[in-house]
MARMI-501206 format. One record per residue (C-alpha): x, y, z. Coordinates in nm, 4 decimals, padded with zeros to 6 digits, always signed. Layout:
N
rec c1->X	c2->Y	c3->Z;
...
//
This chain:
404
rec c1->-00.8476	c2->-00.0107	c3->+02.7282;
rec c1->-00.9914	c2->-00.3366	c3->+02.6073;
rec c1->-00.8503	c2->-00.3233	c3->+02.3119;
rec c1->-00.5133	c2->-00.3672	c3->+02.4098;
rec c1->-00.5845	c2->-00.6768	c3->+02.5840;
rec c1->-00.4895	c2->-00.8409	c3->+02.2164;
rec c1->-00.1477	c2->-00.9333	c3->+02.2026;
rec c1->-00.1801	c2->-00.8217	c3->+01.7716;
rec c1->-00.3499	c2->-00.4963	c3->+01.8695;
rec c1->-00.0902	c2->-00.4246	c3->+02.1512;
rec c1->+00.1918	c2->-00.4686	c3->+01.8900;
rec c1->-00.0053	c2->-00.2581	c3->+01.6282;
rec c1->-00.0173	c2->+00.0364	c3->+01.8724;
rec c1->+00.3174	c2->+00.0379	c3->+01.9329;
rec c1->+00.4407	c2->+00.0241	c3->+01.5675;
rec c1->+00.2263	c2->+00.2970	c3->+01.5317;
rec c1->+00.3784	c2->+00.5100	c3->+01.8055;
rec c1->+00.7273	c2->+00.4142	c3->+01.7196;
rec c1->+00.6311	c2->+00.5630	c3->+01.4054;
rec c1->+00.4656	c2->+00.8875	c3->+01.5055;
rec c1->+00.8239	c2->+00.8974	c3->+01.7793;
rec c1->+01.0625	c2->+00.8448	c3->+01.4480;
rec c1->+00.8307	c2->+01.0871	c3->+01.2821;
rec c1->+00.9251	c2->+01.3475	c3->+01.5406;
rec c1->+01.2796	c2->+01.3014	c3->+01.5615;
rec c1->+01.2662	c2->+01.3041	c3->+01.1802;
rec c1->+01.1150	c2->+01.6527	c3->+01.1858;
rec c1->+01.4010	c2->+01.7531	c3->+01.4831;
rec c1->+01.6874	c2->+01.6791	c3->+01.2323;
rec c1->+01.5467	c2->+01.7972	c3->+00.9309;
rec c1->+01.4861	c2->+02.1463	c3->+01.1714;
rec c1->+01.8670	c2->+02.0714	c3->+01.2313;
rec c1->+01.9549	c2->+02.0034	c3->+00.8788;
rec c1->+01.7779	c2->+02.3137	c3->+00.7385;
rec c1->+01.8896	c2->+02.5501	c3->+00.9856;
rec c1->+02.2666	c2->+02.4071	c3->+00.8505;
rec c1->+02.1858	c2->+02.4488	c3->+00.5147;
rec c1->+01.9866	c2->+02.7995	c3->+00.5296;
rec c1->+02.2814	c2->+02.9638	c3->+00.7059;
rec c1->+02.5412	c2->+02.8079	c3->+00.4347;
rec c1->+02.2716	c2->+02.9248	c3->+00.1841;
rec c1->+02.2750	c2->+03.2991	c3->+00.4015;
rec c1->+02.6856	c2->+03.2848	c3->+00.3834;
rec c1->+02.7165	c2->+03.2095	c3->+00.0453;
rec c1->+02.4636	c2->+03.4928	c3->-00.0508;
rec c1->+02.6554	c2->+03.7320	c3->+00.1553;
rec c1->+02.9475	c2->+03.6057	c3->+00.0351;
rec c1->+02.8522	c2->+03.6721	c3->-00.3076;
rec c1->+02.7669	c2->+04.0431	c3->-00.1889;
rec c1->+03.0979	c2->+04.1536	c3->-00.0495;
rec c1->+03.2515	c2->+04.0153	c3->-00.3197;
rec c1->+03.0763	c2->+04.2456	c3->-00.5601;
rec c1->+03.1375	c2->+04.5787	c3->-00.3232;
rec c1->+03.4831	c2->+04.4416	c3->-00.3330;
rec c1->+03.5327	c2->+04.4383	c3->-00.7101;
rec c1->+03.3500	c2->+04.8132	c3->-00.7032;
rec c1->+03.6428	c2->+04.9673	c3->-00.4754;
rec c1->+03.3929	c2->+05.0169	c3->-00.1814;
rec c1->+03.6310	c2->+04.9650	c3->+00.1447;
rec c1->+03.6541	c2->+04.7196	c3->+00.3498;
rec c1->+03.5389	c2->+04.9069	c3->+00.6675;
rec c1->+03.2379	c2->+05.0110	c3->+00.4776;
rec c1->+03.1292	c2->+04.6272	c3->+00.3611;
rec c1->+03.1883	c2->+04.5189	c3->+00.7490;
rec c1->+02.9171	c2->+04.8330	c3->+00.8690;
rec c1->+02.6951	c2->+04.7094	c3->+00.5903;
rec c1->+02.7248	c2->+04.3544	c3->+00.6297;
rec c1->+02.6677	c2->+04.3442	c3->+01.0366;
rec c1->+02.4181	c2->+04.6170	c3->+01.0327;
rec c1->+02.0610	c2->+04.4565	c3->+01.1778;
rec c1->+01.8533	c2->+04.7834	c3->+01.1043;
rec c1->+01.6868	c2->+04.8657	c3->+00.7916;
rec c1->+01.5817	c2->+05.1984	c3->+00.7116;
rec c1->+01.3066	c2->+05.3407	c3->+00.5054;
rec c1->+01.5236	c2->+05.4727	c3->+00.2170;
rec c1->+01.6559	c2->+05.1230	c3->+00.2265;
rec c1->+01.3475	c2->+04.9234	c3->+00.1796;
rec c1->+01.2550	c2->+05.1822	c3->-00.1047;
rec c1->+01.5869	c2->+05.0887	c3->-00.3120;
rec c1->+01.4950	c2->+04.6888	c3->-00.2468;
rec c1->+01.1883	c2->+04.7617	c3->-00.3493;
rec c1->+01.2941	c2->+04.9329	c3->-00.6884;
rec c1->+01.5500	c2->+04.6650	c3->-00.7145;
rec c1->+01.2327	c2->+04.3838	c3->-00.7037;
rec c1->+01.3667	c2->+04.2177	c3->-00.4299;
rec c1->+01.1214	c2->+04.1524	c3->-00.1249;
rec c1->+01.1538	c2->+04.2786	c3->+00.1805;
rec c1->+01.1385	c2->+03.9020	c3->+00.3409;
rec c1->+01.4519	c2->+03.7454	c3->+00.1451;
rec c1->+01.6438	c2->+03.7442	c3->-00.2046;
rec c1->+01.4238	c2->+03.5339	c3->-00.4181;
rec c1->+01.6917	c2->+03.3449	c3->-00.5076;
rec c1->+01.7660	c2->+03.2680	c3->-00.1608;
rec c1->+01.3933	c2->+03.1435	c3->-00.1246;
rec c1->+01.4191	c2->+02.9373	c3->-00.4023;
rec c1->+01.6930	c2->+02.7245	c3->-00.3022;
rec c1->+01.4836	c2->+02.6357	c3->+00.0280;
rec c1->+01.1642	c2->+02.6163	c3->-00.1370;
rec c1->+01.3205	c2->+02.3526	c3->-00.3328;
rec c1->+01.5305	c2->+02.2193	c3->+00.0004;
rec c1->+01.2245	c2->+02.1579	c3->+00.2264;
rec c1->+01.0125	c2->+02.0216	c3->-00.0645;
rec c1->+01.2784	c2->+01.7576	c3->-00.1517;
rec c1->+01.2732	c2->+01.6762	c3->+00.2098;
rec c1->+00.8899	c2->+01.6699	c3->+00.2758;
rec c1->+00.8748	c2->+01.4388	c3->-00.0489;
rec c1->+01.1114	c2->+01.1764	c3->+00.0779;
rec c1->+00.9576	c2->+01.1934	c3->+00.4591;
rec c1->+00.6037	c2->+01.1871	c3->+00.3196;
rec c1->+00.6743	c2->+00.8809	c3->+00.1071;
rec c1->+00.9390	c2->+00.6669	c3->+00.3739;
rec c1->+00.6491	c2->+00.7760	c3->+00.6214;
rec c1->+00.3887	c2->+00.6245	c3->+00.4008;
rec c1->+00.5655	c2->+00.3191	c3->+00.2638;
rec c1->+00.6057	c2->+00.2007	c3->+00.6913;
rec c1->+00.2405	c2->+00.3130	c3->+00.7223;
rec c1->+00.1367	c2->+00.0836	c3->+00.4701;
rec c1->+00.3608	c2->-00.1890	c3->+00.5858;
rec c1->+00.2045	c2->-00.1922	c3->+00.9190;
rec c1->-00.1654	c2->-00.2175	c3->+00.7989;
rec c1->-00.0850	c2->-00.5090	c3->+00.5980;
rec c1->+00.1399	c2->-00.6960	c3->+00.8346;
rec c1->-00.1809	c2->-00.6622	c3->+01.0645;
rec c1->-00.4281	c2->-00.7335	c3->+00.8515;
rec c1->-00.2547	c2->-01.0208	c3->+00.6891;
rec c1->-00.1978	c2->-01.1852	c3->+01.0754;
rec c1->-00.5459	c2->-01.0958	c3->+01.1321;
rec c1->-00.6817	c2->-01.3108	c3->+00.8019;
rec c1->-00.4849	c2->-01.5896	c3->+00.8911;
rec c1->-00.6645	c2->-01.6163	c3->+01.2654;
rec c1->-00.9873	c2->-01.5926	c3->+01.0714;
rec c1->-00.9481	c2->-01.8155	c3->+00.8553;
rec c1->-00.8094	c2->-02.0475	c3->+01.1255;
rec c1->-01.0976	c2->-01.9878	c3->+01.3296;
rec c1->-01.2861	c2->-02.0711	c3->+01.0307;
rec c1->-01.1487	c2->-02.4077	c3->+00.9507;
rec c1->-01.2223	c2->-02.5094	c3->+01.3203;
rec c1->-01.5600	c2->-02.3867	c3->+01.3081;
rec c1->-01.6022	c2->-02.5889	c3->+00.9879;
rec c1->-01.4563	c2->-02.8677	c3->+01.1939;
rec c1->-01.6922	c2->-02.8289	c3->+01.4817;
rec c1->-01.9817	c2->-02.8166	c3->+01.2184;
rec c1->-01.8914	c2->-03.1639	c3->+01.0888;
rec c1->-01.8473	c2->-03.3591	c3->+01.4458;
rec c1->-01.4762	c2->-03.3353	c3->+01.4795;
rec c1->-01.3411	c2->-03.1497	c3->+01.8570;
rec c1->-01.0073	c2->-03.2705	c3->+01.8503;
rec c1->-00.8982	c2->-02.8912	c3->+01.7955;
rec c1->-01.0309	c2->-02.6154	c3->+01.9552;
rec c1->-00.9747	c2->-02.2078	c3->+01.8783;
rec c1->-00.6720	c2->-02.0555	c3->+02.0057;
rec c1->-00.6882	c2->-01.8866	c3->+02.3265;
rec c1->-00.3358	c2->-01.7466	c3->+02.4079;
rec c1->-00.4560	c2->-01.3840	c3->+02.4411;
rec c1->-00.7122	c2->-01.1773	c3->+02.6563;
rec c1->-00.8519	c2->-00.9751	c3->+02.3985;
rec c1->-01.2091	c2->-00.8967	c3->+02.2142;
rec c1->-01.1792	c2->-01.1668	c3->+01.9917;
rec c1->-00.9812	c2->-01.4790	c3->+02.2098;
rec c1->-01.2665	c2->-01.3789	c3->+02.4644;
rec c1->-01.5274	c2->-01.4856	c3->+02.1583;
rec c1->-01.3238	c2->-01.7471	c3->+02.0384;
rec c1->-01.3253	c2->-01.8844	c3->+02.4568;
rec c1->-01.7224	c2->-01.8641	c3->+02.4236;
rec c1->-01.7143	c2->-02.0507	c3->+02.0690;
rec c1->-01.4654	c2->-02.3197	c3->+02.2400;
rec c1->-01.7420	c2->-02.3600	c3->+02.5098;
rec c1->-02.0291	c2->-02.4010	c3->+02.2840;
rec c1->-01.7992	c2->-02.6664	c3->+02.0750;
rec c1->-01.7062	c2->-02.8229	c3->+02.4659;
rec c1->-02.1094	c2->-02.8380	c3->+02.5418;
rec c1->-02.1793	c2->-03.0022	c3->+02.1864;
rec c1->-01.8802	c2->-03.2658	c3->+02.1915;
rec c1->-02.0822	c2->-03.3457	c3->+02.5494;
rec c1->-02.3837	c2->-03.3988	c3->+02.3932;
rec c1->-02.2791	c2->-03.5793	c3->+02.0926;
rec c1->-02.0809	c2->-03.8624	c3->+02.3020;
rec c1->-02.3938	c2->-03.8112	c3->+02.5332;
rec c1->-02.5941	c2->-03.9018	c3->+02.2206;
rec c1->-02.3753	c2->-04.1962	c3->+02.0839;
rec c1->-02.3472	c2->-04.3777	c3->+02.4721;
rec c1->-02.7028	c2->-04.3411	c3->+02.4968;
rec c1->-02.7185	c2->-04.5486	c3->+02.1287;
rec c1->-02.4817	c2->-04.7999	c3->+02.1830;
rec c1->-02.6198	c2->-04.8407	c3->+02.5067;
rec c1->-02.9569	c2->-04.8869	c3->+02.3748;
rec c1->-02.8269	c2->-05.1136	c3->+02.0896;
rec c1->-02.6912	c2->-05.2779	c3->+02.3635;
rec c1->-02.9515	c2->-05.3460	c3->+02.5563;
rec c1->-03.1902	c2->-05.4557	c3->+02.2907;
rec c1->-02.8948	c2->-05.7075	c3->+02.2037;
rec c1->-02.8826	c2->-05.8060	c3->+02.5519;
rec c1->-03.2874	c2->-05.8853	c3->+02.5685;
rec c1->-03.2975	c2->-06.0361	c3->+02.1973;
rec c1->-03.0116	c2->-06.3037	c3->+02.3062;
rec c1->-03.1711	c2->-06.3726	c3->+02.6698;
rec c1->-03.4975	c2->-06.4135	c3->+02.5135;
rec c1->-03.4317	c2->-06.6864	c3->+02.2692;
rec c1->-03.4027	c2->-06.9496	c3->+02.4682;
rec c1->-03.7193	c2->-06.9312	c3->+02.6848;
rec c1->-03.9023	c2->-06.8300	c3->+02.3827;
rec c1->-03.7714	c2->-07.1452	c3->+02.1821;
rec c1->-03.8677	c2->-07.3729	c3->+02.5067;
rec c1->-04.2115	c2->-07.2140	c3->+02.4950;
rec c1->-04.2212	c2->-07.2910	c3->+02.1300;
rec c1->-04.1308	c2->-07.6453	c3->+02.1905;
rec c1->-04.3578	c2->-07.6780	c3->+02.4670;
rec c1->-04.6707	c2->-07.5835	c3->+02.3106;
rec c1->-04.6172	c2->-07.7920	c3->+02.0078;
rec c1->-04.6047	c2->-08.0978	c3->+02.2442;
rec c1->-04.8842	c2->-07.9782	c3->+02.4454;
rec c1->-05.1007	c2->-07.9437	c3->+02.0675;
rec c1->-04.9570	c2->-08.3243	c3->+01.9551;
rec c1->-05.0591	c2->-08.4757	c3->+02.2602;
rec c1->-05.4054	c2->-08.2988	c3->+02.3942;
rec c1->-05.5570	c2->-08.5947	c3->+02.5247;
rec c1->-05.2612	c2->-08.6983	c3->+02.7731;
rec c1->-05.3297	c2->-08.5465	c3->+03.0701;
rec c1->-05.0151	c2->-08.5922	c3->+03.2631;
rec c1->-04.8049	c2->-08.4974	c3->+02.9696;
rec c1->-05.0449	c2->-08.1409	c3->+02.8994;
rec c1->-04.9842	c2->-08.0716	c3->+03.3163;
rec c1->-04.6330	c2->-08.1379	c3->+03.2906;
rec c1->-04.5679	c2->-07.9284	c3->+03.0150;
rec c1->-04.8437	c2->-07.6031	c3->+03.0919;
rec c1->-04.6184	c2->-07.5820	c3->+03.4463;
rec c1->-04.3025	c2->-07.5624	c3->+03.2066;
rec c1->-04.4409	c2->-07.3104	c3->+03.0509;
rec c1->-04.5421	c2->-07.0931	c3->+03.3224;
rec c1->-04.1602	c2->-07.1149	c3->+03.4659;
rec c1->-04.0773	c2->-07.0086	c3->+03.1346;
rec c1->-04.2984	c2->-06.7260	c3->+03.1049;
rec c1->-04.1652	c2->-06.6912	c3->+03.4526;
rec c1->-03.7810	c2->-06.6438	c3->+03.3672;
rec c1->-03.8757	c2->-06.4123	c3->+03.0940;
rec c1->-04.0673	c2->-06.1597	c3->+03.3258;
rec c1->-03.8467	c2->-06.2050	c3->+03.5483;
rec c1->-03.5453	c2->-06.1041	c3->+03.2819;
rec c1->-03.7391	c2->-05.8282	c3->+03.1430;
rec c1->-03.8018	c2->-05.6418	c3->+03.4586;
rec c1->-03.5185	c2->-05.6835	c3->+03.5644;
rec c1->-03.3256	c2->-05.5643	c3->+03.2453;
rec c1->-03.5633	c2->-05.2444	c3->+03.2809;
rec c1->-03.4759	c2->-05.1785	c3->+03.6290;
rec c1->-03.0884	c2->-05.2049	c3->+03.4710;
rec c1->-03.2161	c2->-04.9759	c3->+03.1703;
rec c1->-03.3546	c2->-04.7061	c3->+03.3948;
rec c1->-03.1174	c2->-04.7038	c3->+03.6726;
rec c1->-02.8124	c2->-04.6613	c3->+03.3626;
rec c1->-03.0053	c2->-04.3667	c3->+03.1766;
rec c1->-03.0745	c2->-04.2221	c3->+03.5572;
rec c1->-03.3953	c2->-04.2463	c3->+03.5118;
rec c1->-03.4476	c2->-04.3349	c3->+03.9101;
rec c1->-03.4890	c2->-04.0768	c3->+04.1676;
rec c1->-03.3709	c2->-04.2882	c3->+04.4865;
rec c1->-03.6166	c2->-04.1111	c3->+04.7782;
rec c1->-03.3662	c2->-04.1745	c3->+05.0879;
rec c1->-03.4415	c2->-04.1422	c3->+05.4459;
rec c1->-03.3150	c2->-04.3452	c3->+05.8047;
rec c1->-03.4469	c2->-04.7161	c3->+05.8587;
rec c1->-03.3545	c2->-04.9026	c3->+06.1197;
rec c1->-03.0801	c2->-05.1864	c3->+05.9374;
rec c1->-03.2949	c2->-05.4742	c3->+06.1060;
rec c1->-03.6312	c2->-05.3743	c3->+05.9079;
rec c1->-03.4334	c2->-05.3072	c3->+05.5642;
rec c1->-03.2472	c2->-05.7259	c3->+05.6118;
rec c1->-03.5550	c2->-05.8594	c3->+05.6875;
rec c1->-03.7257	c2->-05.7369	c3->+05.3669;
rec c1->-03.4391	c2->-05.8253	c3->+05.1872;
rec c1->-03.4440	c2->-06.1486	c3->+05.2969;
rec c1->-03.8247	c2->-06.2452	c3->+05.3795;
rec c1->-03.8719	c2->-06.4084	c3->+05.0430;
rec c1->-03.5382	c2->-06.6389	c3->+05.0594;
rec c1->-03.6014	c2->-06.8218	c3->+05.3689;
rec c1->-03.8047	c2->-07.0912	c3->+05.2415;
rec c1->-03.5369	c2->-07.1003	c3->+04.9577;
rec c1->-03.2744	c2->-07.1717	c3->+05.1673;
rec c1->-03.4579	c2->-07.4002	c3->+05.4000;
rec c1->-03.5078	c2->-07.6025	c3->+05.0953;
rec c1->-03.1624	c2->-07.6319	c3->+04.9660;
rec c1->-02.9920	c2->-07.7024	c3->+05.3387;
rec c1->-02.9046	c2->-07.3999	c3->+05.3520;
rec c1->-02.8715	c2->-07.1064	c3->+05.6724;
rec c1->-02.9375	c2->-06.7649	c3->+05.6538;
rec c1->-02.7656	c2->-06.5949	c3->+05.9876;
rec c1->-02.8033	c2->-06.2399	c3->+06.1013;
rec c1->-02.5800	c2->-06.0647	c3->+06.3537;
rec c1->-02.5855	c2->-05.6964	c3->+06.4699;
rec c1->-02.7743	c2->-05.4513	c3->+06.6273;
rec c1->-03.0549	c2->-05.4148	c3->+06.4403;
rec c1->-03.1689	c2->-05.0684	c3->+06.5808;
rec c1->-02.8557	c2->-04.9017	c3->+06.4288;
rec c1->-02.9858	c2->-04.6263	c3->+06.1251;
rec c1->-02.9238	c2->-04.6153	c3->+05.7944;
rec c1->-02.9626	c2->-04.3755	c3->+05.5474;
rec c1->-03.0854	c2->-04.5507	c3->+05.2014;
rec c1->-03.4003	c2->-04.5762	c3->+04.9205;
rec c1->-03.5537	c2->-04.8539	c3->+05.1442;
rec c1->-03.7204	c2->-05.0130	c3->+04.8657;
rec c1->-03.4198	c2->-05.0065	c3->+04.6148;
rec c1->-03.1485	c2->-05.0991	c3->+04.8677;
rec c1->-03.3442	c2->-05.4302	c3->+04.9857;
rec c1->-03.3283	c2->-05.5290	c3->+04.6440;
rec c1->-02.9651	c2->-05.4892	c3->+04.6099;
rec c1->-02.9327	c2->-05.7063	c3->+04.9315;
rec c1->-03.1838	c2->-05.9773	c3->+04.8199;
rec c1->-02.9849	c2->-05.9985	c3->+04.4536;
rec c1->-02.6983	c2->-06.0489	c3->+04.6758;
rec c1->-02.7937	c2->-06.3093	c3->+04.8901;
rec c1->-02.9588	c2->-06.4901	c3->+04.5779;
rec c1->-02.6389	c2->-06.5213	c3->+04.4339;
rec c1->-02.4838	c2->-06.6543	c3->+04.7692;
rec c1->-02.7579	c2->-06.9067	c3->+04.7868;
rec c1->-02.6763	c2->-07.0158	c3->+04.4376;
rec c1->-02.2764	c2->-07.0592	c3->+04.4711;
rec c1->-02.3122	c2->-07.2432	c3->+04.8111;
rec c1->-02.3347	c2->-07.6607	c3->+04.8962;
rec c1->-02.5840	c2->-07.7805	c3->+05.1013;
rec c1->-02.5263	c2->-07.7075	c3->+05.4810;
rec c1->-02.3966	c2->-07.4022	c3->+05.3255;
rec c1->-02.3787	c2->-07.0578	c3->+05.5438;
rec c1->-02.5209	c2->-06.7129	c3->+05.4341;
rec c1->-02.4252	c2->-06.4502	c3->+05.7236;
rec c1->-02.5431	c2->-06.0568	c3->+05.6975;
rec c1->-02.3782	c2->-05.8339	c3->+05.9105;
rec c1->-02.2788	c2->-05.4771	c3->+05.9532;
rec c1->-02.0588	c2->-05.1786	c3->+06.0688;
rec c1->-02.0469	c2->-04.8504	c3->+06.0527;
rec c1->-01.7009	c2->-04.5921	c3->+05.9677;
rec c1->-01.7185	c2->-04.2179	c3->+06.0387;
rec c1->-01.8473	c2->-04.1670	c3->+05.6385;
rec c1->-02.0074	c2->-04.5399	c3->+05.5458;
rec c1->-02.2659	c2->-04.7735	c3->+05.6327;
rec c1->-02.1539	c2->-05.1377	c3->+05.5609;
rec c1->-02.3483	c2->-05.4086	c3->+05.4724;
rec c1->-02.1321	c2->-05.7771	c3->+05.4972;
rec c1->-02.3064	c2->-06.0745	c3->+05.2939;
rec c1->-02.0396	c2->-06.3664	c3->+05.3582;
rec c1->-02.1228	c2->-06.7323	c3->+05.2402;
rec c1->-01.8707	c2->-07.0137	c3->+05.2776;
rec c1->-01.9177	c2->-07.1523	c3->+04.9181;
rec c1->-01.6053	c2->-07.2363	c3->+04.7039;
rec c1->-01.5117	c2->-06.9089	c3->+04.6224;
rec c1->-01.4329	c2->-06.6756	c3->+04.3493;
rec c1->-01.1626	c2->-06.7012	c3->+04.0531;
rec c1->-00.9562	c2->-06.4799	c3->+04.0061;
rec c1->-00.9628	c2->-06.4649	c3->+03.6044;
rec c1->-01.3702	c2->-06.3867	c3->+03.6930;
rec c1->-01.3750	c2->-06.1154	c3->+03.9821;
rec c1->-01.3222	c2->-05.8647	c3->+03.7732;
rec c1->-01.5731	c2->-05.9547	c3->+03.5818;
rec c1->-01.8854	c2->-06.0784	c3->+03.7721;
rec c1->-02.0772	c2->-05.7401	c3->+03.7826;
rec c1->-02.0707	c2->-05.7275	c3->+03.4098;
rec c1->-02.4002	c2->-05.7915	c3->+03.2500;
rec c1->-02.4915	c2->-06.1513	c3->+03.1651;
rec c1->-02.1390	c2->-06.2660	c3->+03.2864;
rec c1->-02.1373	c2->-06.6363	c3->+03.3831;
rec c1->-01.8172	c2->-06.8023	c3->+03.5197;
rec c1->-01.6869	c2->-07.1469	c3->+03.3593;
rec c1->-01.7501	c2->-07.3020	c3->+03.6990;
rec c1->-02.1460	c2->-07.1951	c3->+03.7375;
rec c1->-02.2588	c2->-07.2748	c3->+03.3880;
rec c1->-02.4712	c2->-07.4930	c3->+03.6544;
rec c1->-02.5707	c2->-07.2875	c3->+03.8735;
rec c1->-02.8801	c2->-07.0500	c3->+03.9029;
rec c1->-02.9446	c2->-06.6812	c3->+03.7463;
rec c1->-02.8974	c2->-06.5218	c3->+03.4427;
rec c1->-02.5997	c2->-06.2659	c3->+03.5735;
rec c1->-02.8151	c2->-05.9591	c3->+03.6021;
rec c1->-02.8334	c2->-05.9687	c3->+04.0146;
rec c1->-02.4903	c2->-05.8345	c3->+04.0853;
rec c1->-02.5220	c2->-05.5565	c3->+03.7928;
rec c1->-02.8051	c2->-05.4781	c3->+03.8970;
rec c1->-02.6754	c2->-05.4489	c3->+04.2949;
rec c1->-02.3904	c2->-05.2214	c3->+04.1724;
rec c1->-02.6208	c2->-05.0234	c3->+04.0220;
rec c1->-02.8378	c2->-04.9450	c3->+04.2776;
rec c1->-02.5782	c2->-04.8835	c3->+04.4983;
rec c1->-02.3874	c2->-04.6502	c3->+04.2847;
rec c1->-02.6787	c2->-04.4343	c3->+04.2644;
rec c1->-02.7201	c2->-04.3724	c3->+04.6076;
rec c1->-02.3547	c2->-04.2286	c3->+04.6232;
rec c1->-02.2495	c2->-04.6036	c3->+04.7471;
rec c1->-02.0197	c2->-04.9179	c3->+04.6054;
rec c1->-02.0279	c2->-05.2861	c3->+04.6103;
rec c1->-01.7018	c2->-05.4648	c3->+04.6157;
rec c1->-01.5689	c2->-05.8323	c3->+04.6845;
rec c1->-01.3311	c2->-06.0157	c3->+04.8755;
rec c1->-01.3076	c2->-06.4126	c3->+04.7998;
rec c1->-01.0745	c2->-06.7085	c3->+04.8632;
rec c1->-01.0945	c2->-07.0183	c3->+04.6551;
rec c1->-01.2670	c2->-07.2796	c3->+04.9062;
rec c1->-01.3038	c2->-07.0283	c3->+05.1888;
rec c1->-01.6134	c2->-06.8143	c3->+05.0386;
rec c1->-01.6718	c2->-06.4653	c3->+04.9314;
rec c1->-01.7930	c2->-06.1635	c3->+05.1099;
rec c1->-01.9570	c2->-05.8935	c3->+04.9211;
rec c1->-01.9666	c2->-05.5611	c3->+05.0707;
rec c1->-02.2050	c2->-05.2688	c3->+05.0418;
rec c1->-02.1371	c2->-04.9058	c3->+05.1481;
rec c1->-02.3511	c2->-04.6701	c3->+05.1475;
rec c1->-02.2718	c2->-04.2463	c3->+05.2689;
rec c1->-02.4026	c2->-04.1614	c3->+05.6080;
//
């Protein structure tokens, strides 16, 4: 039965049939008892009868007939019925156990009752206190605060609602921190843009007010437009990419995957970076077979490379070295984007895919430290990582992996 499941019902039931069991060996010695106390009430009223034939010179042989004789007779019953007496028992007789079994009914009714009672409002008082436990949680829950949840310690009716209440709270507690990452990641962000935007927005300031105070100097409006259009440059540039960040975070990106040949995805990566490099001295070198598959968002996965690389091209000399390679394991793909630069602190590796993050040694360097964040990201959400290895004036080697 379900109700038994309840650890407090369970314990209520069997009160109440250890009562009904002490109820029933009550009744067995009371039988016992009153049986004792009829037959001393029988003996003394027989007693009290041969005394009296006694005392009336009736002899003794006579009395004995009279007193073990089990067979009335009909002249018999007519002189007990003349005498008032019934023909059940002496009235007197009747009395005294009328009076015998009523004290005894009285006191069983009333020791019977008194547990009765005591039962119902041990239960009832255990049961108030659960409710009103589960009523401070739920007031809890109401007002934000899961630390506690409803007790579950038992299988019955009311744990099992209590387990669907502490589910409901569970779900909500989800949503709420749900809710408040989604804010401060929001307030974040907007943080994030506000600060990054200043200074482009102040150089744009600055150069417009020169361009307005000197509009017949040629040279000096050219120079200044071009500064501008960098400017306006950076800031797109920042803005898109901070929305790629923003979208990839609240998974707002559905990465379409499919099998590309490695060689095609590099090469987009890196079409765009050539001329970059050739500029600064630099080599881009790519080594592997490039007919090997991998499985990847083609269009999202060559810009995690090409942020990669960028930031190899900007933490590398002249006659620097940028080498993309690969591998495969039984469960990854690996992408390898080595440079020979100085190299990595250790007080910043732990830090350099955090938003914004620029080392004390490449205050002078290019980027705005959104290209590695951004990298992570998009590797994450294809079920992949990015990690690092560096040596101080060796290089560093960033590594993608993405599932087969």
């Amino acid at each position: 039965m379900r109700i038994l499941y309840e650890k407090q019902n369970r314990y209520f039931c069997l009160a109440a049939l250890g009562l009904i069991i002490l109820i029933a060996l009550s009744g067995a010695a009371r039988s016992r008892i009153y049986g004792a106390k009829i037959e001393s009430i029988m003996l003394e009223h027989d007693t009290a009868v041969v005394s009296s034939l006694l005392d009336q010179g009736v002899e003794t042989d006579t009395i004995a007939k009279a007193i073990t004789n089990d067979i009335g007779t009909e002249s018999g019953r007519e002189i007990m019925d003349k005498l008032g007496i019934s023909t059940a028992a002496d009235p007197r007789v009747l009395n005294d156990m009328r009076k015998l079994i009523d004290t005894a009914a009285l006191a069983e009714t009333g020791a019977v009752s008194v547990l009765l009672f005591l039962m119902i409002l041990i239960f009832l008082i255990k049961r108030d206190r659960l409710y009103q436990s589960a009523i401070s949680t739920v007031l809890c829950f109401t007002n934000g605060d899961f630390s506690s949840l409803l007790p579950q310690q038992d299988s019955g009716t009311v744990y099992q609602l209590f387990a669907r209440i502490n589910a409901m709270a569970t779900a909500l507690r989800a949503k709420q921190e749900t809710e408040l990452q989604a804010r401060e990641f929001l307030k974040s962000t907007v943080s994030d843009i506000s600060h990054q935007l200043k200074t482009p927005i102040a150089a744009l300031s600055m150069y417009q007010e020169i361009i307005q105070n000197e509009p017949d100097n040629t040279e000096m409006v050219r120079t200044f437009s071009k500064k501008s259009v960098a400017a306006l440059g950076r800031m797109e540039h920042l803005i898109k990419t901070l929305l790629k960040l923003t979208r990839l975070d609240a998974g707002g990106i559905v990465f379409r995957k499919s099998e590309y040949m490695i060689g095609e995805v590099i090469a987009q990566s890196v079409e765009e970076l050539y001329d970059r490099a050739e500029n600064e001295s630099k080599k881009l070198r790519i080594t592997g077979d490039e007919r090997e598959l991998i499985f990847c968002d083609i269009e999202w996965t060559r810009e995690a490379i090409g942020n990669i690389v960028k930031n190899a091209l900007d933490h590398t000399q002249p006659d620097g070295i940028i080498q993309i390679s690969w591998d495969q394991t039984p469960l990854m793909f690996r992408i390898f984007v080595s440079d020979n630069g100085s190299g990595i602190e250790q007080e910043d590796i732990h830090h350099i895919f955090k938003r914004f993050y620029r080392s004390k040694n490449s205050l002078d360097k290019q980027g705005i430290g959104l290209g590695l964040p951004l990298a992570r990201s998009i590797a994450e959400g294809q079920g992949g990582t990015v990690s690092v290895q560096s040596k101080i004036g060796e290089g560093t080697t960033f590594i993608l992996s993405f599932p087969k």
